[in-house]
N, C-alpha and C positions, 0 to 999 in steps of 0.2 A: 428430268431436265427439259424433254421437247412438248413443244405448246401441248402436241397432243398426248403425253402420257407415258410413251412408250415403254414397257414391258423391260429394257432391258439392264438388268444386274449393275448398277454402280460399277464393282468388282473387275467385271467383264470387259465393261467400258474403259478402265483405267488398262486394262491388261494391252487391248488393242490399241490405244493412243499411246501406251509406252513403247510396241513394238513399231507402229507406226514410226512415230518422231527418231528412235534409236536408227531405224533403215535410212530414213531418207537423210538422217545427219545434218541439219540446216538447207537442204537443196529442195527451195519451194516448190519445182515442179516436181520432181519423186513424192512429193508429201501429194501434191493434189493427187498425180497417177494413183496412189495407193490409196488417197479417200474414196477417189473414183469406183476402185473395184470392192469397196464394202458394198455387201448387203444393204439396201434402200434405209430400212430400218434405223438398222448400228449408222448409217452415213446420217440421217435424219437427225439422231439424236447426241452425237458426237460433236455434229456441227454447232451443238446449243447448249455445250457442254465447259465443264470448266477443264477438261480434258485436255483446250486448245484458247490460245490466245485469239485475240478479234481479229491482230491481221493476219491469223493462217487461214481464217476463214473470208476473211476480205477476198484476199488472194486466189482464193479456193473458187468461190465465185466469178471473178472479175480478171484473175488474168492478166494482173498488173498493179505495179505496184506504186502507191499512191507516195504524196509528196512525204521526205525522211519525217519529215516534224508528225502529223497524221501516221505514218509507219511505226513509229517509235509511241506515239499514245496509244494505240493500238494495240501495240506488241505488250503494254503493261495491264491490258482489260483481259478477262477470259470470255469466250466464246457466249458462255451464258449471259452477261449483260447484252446480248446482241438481241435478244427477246424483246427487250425495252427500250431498245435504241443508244447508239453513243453518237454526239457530235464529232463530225468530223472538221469541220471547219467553217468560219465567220467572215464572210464577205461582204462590203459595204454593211447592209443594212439585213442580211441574210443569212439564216445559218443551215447547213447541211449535215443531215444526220443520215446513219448507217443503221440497219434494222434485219433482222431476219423476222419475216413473218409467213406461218403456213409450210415451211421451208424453203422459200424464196426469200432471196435477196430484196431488199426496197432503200433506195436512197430517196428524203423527203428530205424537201426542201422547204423553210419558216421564213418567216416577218417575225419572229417572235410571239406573236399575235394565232395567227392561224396557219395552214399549210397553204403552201402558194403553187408548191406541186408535186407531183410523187412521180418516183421512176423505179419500173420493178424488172426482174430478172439480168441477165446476166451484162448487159448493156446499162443500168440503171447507171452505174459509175462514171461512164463516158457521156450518156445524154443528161443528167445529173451537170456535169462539170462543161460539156458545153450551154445547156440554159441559162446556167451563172454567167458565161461569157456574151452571152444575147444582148443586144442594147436592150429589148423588149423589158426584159426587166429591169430596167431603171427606171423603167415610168412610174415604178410602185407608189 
């Protein structure tokens, strides 16, 4: 499931993302706490997994929780479409996409056309959403 390959069992994988989800019971921060404390690896490849839906990983990353409409598309993607990107949202003339790549987080920002600009780690979501609010990009 992760870009790079990782080594670990399907099986394994499902074992730990069911004890996972069971513990934390819908309580988004318990779920991060306990992605937090996997092994780099199993966290790696979990995260890119169909194990977990796009916004527990959203979440996971960023720490907050995006608008219900976005939350709820999300909630319906599994984690492994995050490889390839899912849009998250359509502004004027702009659209906003969600991506894990390398195992960071990257929100990129389109003209439909080309990228107009990328924001990576764990902040990407907040300067992601304040560039959309910039006048600067309305000159486009």
């Amino acid at each position: 499931m992760s870009e790079k390959g990782a080594g670990i069992p399907y099986s394994r994988l499902i074992a730990i993302a069911d004890k996972l989800l069971e513990d934390a019971d819908d309580d988004m921060v318990c779920l991060v706490n306990a992605i937090d404390a996997l092994d780099e690896d199993v966290r790696e490849e979990l995260l890119v997994s169909d194990q977990l839906n796009a916004y527990q990983v959203f979440y996971y990353f960023f720490r907050t929780e995006p608008d219900l409409l976005v939350q709820e598309q999300l909630d319906l993607e599994p984690a492994s479409s995050l490889v390839r990107g899912l849009k998250l949202d359509e502004t004027d003339l702009l659209e906003t996409f969600f991506a894990v790549k390398n195992t960071k987080p990257v929100i990129v920002i389109s003209d439909g056309d080309k990228i107009v600009a990328t924001f990576s780690g764990t902040s990407a979501y907040r300067q992601g959403r304040e560039f959309l609010k910039s006048p600067a990009y309305h000159i486009i």
